[in-house]
N, C-alpha and C positions, 0 to 999 in steps of 0.2 A: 441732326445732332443726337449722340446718345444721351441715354438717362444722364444724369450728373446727379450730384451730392447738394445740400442746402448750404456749404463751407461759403463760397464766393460769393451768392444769393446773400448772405446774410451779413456780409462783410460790407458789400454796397449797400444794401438796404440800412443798415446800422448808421453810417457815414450820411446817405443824402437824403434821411428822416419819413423812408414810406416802410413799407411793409410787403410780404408776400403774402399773397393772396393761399391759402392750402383750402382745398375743395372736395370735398367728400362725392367718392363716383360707385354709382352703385352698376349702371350700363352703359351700354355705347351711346346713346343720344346726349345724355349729359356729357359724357364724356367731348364728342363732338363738341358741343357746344362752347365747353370751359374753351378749348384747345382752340378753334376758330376764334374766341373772342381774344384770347392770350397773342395770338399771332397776330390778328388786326392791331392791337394797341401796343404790340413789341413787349410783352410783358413776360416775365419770368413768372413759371407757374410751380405749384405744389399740387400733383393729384395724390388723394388720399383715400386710404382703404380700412375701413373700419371693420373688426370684425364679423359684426351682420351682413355689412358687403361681400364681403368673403365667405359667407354661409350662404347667400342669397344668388350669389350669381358664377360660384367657384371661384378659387383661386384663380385655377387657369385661365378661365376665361378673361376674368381682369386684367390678370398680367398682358396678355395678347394684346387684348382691348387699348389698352395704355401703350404697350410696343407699338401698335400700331398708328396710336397718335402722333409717337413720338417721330415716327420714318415721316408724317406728312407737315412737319413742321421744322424751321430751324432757331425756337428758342430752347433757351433751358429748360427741363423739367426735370422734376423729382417724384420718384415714386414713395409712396411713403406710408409707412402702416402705422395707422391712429390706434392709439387706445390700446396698445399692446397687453394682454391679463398680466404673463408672466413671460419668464426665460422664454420656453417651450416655444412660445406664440410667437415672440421678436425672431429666434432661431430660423423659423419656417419660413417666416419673410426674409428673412436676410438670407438662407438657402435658395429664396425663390429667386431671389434679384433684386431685390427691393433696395434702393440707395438710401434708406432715410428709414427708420423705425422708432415708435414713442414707447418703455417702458412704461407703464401706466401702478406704480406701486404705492401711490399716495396715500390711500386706504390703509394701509399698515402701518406703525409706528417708525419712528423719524430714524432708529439706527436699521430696521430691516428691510426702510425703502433705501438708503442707504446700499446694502447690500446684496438686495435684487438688480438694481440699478447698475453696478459696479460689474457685474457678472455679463449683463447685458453687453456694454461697452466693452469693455475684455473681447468678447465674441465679435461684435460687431466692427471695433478698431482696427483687429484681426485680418478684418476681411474688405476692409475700404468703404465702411457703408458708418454714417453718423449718428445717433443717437439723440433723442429729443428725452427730459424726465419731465416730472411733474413734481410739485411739494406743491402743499395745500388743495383744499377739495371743493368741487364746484358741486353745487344742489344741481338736480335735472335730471332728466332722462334722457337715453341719447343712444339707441341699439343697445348695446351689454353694460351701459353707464347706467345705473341709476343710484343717485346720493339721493336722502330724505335732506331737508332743508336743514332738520336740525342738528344732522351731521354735519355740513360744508362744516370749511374751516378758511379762513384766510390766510395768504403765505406769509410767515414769520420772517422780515428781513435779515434776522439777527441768524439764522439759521442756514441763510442761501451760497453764502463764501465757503462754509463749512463741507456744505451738500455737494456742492459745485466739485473743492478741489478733489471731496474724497471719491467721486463718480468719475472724474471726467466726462459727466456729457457733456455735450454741443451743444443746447438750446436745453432754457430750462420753462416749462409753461406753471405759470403762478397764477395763484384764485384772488384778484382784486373785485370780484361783485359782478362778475357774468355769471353763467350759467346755462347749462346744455337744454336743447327742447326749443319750441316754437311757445311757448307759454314761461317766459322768462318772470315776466310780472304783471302784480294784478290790476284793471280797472283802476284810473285815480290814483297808482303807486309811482312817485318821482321816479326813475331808473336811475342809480347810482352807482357809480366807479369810484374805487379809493386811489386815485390819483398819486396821493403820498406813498400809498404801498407801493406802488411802480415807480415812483421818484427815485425813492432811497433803495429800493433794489439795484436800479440804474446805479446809483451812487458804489455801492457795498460791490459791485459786478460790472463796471465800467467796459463796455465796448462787449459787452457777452448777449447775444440774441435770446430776447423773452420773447414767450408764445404767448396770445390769447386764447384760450377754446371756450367756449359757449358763446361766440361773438355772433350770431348772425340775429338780424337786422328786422326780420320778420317782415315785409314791404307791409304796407296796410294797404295800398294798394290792390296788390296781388291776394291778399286776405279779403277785400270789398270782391273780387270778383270770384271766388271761392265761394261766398257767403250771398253770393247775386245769383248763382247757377245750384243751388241746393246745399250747397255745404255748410257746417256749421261748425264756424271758429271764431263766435263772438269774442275770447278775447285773447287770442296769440297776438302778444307785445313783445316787441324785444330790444335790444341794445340799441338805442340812437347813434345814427352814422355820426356823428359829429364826435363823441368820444371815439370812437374808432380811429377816427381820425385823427384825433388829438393823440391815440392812445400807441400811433403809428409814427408819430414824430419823436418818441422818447426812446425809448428799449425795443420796443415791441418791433418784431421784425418776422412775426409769423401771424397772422389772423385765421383761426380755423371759420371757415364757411360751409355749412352745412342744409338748415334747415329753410334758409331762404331758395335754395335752389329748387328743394320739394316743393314749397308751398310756389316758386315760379311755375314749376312742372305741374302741379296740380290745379292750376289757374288756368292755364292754357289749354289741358285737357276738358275739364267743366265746361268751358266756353266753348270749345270745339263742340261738342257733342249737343251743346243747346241751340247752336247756330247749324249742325249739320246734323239733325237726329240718325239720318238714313246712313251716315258714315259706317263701315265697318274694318275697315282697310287700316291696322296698326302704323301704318306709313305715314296718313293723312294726320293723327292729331298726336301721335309721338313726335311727325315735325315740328307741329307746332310747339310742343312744348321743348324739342332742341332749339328752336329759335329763341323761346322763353329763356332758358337758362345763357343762351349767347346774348342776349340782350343787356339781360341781369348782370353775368361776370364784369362786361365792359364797362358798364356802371362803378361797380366795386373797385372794379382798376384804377378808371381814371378818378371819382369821387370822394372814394371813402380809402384804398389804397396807397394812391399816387403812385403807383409799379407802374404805368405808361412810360415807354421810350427807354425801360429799362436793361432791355433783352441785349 
């Protein structure tokens, strides 16, 4: 199956109250991994490419990387570029092939995210490829993301029909209390979602797909064996699956997943190397950690998703 667009993806996902999975891929192992667990569970997948991915392992190489996913499977997939700075950056993916790209212009005042955003989509409509935006700002670090806490801002409902009609984008991602990074919150800090914000979005935006990004999940798990084999991440907390989940039955029809994948992949590597010191064979504990992250997806699918049986 070729690449596809998130249009259908989001049409069904909106209608039978789960979400798509979008999965930040930096190389081929993860890559494997998502794509093997996406087919086992019949799941519609989102791979995503943020721009340190694209610093870190070439464009080209991605793109292929992903093509080639795509020839060994027959669900959906979307390729899709996170976190777009500006025009420049969306253009380059959308020249590349990319079926899905996020203008990322939230950081700027409400009429010239407006008009970054509007430019974006112009191009990209153009060319058969969707557009994701963003209003309001999430705290975190995240590759080329980083908001100070006392910047975020949360999405203005009153603001989102306005944005929407004068944009035309496809998917709009709003800041209800996530937040990008493996250290979402602190020790003893409740984790909290504004549920209302996403209500009445819902309401003001009926049947229009919202994104979450700064959604991942942090395993404590995969943290406990990170921090068993020498590492040190006393306290990477993050978004409890059960809003996810909740947050996947309302609007929300994109879940960005990102930082649970690393800390899968850096779980699995630790462990190898403390269980096989004489390893030096990249094959040996890179599987392990593609196994790690095929594990992990399927989880997210069937659990905190529900995109299983979707494809």
């Amino acid at each position: 199956m070729p690449l596809v667009t998130s249009t259908e993806m989001f049409k069904k996902a909106y209608k039978g109250g789960y979400a798509i999975g979008a999965f930040n891929v930096n190389n081929m192992e993860t890559i494997q991994g998502i794509v093997e667990a996406g087919q086992e569970c019949k799941s519609p997948l989102i791979l995503q490419v943020s721009a340190g991915a694209r610093k870190y392992a070439n464009p080209v190489y991605l793109k292929h990387l992903i093509e080639a996913a795509v020839e060994t499977t027959d669900i959906p997939i979307v390729m899709h570029l996170d976190h777009g700075a500006d025009f420049e950056a969306c253009k380059s993916a959308i020249d590349d092939g990319f079926t899905s790209v996020m203008i990322d212009a939230s950081h700027h005042a409400f009429a010239e995210n407006i008009e970054i955003t509007k430019k974006v989509v112009a191009y990209a409509h153009d060319r058969g490829v969707v557009v994701e935006a963003e209003l309001g700002q999430l705290a975190g670090i995240e590759d080329a993301v980083n908001v100070k806490a006392e910047d975020a801002c949360f999405t203005h409902p009153d603001e989102v029909c306005e944005f929407t009609e004068k944009t035309g984008c496809d998917s709009l991602a709003i800041a209800i209390g996530t937040s990008h990074g493996a250290y979402k919150f602190k020790p003893g800090q409740k984790p909290q979602l504004r549920f209302d914000i996403l209500e009445e979005v819902g309401k003001r935006l009926p049947e229009f797909p919202i994104v979450l990004h700064g959604a991942s999940s942090v395993p404590q798990d995969k943290v406990a064996i990170i921090n068993q084999f020498g590492g040190k991440m006393p306290d990477a907390i993050g978004i409890p699956e059960e809003m996810l989940r909740k947050a996947a039955t309302m609007a929300v029809c994109k879940i960005n997943i990102d930082s649970d994948l690393r800390v899968a992949c850096t779980a699995a590597v630790r462990k190898h190397f403390a269980e096989h010191p004489d390893h030096f064979d990249p094959r040996q504990y890179l599987g392990d950690a593609r196994a790690a992250v095929k594990e992990l997806v399927k989880h997210k699918i069937v659990d905190v998703l529900g995109s299983d049986n979707k494809a």
